[in-house]
N, C-alpha and C positions, 0 to 999 in steps of 0.2 A: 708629264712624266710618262714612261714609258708604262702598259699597264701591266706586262709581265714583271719588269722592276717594280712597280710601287707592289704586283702580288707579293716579289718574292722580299721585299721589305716586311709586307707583312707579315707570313711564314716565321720569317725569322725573332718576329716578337711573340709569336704565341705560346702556350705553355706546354701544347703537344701539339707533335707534327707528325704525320702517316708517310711513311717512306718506302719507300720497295727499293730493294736493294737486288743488282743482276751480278751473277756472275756463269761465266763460262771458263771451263782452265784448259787446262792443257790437254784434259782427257779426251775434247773435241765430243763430250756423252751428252751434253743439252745443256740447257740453260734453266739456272737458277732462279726462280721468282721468289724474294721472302717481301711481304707487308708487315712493315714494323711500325708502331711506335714506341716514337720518343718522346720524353721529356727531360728537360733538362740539358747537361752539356758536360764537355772536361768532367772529372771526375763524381760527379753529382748524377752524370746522365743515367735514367733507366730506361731499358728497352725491355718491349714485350713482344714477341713473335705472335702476329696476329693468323697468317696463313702462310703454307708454302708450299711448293708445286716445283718440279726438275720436269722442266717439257723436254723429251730427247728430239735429238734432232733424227733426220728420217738419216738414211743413208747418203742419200744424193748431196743434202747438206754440207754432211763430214766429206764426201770428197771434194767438192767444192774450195773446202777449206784446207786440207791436205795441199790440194795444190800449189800452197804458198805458206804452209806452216813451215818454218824450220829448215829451210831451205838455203842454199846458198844461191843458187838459182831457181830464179820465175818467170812467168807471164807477167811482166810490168801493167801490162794492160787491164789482168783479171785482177789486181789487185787493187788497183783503183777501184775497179766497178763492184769487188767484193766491200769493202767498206762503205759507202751506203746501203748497200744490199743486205748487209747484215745489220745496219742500223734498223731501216725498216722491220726485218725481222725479227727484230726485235722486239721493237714497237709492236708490230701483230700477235707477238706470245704473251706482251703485258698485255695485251686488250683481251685475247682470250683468257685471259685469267682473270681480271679485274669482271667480264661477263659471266664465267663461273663461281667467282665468289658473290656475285648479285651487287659488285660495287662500282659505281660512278667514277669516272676518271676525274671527275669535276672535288673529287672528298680527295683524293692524294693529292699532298705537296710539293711532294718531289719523287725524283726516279734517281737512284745512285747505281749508275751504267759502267762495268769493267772491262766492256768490251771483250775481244776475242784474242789474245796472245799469238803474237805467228813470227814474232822473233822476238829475241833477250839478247842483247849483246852488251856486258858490263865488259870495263875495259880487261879486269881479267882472264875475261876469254877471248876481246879484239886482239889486245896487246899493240895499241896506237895512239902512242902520246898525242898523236893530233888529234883526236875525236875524243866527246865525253863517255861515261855509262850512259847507254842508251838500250833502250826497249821500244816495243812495237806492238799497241793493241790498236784494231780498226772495229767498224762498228759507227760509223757517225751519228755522234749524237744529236746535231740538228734534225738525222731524218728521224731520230726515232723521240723528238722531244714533239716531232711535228704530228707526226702516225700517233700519238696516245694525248698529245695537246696537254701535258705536262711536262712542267720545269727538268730538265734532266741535269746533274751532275755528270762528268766521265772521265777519263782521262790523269785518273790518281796520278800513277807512276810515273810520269813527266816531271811534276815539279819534284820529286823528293829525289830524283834524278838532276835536275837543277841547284837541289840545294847541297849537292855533295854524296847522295845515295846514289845507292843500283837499281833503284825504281822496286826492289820487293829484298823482304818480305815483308809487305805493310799489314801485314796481320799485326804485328807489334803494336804499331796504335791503337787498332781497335779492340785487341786483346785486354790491353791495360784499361780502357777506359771501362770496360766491359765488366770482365772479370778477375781486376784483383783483388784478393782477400787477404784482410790482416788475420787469420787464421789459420793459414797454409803457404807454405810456397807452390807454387804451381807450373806446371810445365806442359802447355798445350800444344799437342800434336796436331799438325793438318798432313794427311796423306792422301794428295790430288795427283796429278801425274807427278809432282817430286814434292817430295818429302822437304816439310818443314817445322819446327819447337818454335813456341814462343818462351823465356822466363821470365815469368811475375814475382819475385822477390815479398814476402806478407809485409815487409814493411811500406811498399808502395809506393819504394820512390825510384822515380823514372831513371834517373842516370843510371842503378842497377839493372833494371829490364832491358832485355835483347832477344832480336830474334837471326835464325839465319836459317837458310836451307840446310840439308843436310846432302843431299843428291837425291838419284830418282825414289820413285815413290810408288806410283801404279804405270810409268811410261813404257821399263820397259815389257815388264808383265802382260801390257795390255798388246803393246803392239808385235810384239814373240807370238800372243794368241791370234789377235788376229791373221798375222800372214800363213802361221801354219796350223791351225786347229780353225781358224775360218767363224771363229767367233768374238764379240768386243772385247770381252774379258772374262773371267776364269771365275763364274760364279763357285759360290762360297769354296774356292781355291779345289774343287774339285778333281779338276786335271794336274794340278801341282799335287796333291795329296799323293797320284800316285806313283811321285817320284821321288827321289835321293837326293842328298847332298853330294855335289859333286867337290874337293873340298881346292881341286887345283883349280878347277874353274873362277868362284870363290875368292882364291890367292888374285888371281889375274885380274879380276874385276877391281880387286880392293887397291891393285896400286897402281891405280890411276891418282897424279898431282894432285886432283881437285884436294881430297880427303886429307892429306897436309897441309893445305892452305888454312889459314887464322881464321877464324871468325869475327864480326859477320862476313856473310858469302853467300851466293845467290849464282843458281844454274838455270839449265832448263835443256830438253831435247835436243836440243843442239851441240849436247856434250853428249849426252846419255844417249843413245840410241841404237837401232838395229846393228848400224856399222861397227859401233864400238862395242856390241856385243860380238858381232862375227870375227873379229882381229881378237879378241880373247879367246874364242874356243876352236879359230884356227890353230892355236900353238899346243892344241891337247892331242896326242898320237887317235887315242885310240875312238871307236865311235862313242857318239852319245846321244844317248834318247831324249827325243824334245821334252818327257816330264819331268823328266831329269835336272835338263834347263831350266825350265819355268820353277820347280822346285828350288835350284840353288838362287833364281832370280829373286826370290822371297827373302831368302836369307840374307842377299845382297842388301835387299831393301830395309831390313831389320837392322842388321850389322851397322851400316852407314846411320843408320838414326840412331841407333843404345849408344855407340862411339862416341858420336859427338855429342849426343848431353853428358854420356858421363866425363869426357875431357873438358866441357865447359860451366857445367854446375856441381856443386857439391849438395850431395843428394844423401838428404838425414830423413830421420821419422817422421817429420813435419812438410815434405815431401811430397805431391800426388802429380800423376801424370795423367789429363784428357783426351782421348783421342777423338778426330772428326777427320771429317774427307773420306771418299770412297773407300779407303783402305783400311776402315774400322770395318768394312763390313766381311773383308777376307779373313776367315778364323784360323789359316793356319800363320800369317802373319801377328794377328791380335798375339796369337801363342806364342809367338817367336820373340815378339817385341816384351813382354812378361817374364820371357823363362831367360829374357837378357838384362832386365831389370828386375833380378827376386825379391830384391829389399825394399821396392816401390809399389804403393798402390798404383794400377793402372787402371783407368775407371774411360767408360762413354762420358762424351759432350754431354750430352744429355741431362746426366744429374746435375747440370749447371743450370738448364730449365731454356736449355737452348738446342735444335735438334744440330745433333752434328754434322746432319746433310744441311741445313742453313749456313750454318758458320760463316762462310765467307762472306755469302750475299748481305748475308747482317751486317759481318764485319764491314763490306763499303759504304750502308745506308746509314752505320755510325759514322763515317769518313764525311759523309754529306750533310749528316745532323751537324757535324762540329763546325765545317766550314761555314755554314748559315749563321749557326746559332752560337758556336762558341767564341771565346773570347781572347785566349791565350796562346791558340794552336800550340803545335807541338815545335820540340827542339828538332834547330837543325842536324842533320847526321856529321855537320864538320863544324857546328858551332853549338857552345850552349848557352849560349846569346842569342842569337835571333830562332824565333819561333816562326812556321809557316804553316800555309792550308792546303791541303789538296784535291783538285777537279775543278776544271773548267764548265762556266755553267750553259747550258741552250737555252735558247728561251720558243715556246711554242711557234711563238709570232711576232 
């Protein structure tokens, strides 16, 4: 037998397993390192966030990768050579981290790798009965199962794209298996470059829980700042603070299709972006000041999230809302997104006992716990008959 098989046979039988979970989004700000364990599986599983670390990337990085996010056109060529190149690089963030935290690659089980996003195209936005929902993360995980000589998981989004989804918002599963409570209903925010809710229903049962995007989130906030204030993003919303609500603006952003569309639903930069900011405040007469913008872009962000939970859940006393993803840490948003839901607790990830700058990377290292270890996977998104797992596994050697 093969000895990476008979490892990850073994893996799979033991009682706890050490996992680092990656993620990068769409914000293109760095990569996420979380070491978890687990034990357990399906709804039994607990996880402990043992350490975690956001390595930014340097500059040269993000453009690297600009050059083929989101794109209609590219360098076919860079894109090839970008995908192992960012596996590797990968692999060298885990290592520097597993050398900072004093721990041996040889004690982790697995790596749960999300790769790098640089296109989403579900058929609602192709609109071509001859192709599936399809997405696009790169990052190969052979180089980077080889660079840290650990098992790596990757490639979530593919099958749940196979079995009838849009390849996200897979927070949903890890959500559930994570954090629901027969105590509350719960409704978990992730605001990464777009905005996404999870709802966990306290009775716990799956055919209730859904998640969907809502639209952007930090995309296009961050990338408004960048091209004309010449920074990544708009710490603690200081440069939006000192602007207004523009309210036609606002009007024009909100009616764009998407925001009609049913849920679930799943975007990405590719809808939301600089362009489609510019064809809205070309139709406004008179000038506007860019804090002005960034200001009403809050509001957009806010707006399009309170909407769609309160159009998709019914939200009583027993009711809390979490938020996580970089956009918990913008305070005039946190404000916004509260003073749209006055009748809800809005509360940090955090008091969950999980940091909300993790969230996600947890969330995929539960996706890799389950595939090993669990037993029943999850319902398909067009059947609730057959259950499936998600990521494809490397093996070191």
């Amino acid at each position: 037998m093969n000895p990476s098989i008979h490892n990850l046979y073994q893996i799979a039988q033991k009682e706890q397993r050490l996992i680092i979970g990656l993620m990068s989004g769409t914000s293109l700000d760095g990569l996420d390192v979380a070491l978890c364990q687990f034990a357990g599986s399906g709804q039994n599983t607990i996880v402990k966030l043992l350490e975690f670390e956001t390595v930014d990337f340097t500059e040269e990085i993000k453009q690297e990768i600009r050059k083929v996010f989101a794109k209609q056109s590219i360098d076919f060529p860079l894109l090839c050579m970008l995908n192992p190149w960012i596996g590797q690089l990968h692999g060298r963030l885990v290592n520097h981290c597993l050398k900072k935290w004093g721990i041996p690659s040889s004690k982790i089980d697995l790596i749960a790798s999300h790769g790098q996003t640089v296109m989403h195209m579900p058929k609602r936005l192709h609109k071509n009965n001859t192709f599936p929902n399809s997405t696009l993360q790169i990052g190969d995980a052979d180089h980077l199962a080889v660079e840290t000589k650990i098992i790596t998981l990757s490639d979530f989004r593919q099958k749940h794209c196979a079995v009838g989804g849009e390849g996200a918002p897979l927070a949903l599963y890890g959500d559930y298996l994570l954090f629901s409570s027969p105590e509350e209903n719960r409704i978990l925010i992730n605001i990464g470059g777009i905005a996404n809710f999870t709802f966990l229903p306290s009775s716990s049962n799956f055919e209730h829980v859904f998640a969907t995007d809502t639209g952007p989130g930090n995309t296009l906030i961050d990338a408004f700042m960048q091209k004309h204030f010449g920074k990544a993003y708009d710490e603690n919303a200081d440069t939006a603070k000192k602007g207004q609500l523009i309210p036609e603006l606002l009007e024009r952003l909100l009616d764009h299709p998407y925001f009609a569309e049913a849920v679930p639903k799943t975007t990405g930069p590719e809808l939301f972006n600089l362009d489609f900011l510019q064809n809205a405040t070309n139709s406004l007469k008179k000038p506007i000041k860019k804090e002005d913008i960034l200001h009403t872009l809050c509001h957009f962000t806010a707006t399009t999230l309170t909407n769609q939970i309160r159009n998709s859940v019914k939200l009583d006393a027993s009711t809390c809302v979490y938020l996580s993803g970089g956009g918990m840490h913008n305070p005039l948003l946190v404000t916004l997104i509260r003073q749209f839901l006055p009748d809800t607790a809005v509360k940090n990830m955090n008091e969950l006992g999980i940091s909300g700058d993790a969230k996600e990377a947890v969330l995929f290292a539960a996706l890799a716990n389950e595939t090993v270890a669990g037993e029943t996977g999850f319902l398909s998104p067009r059947s609730d008959k057959e259950s499936f797992f998600m990521g494809k596994i490397s093996l070191p050697r």
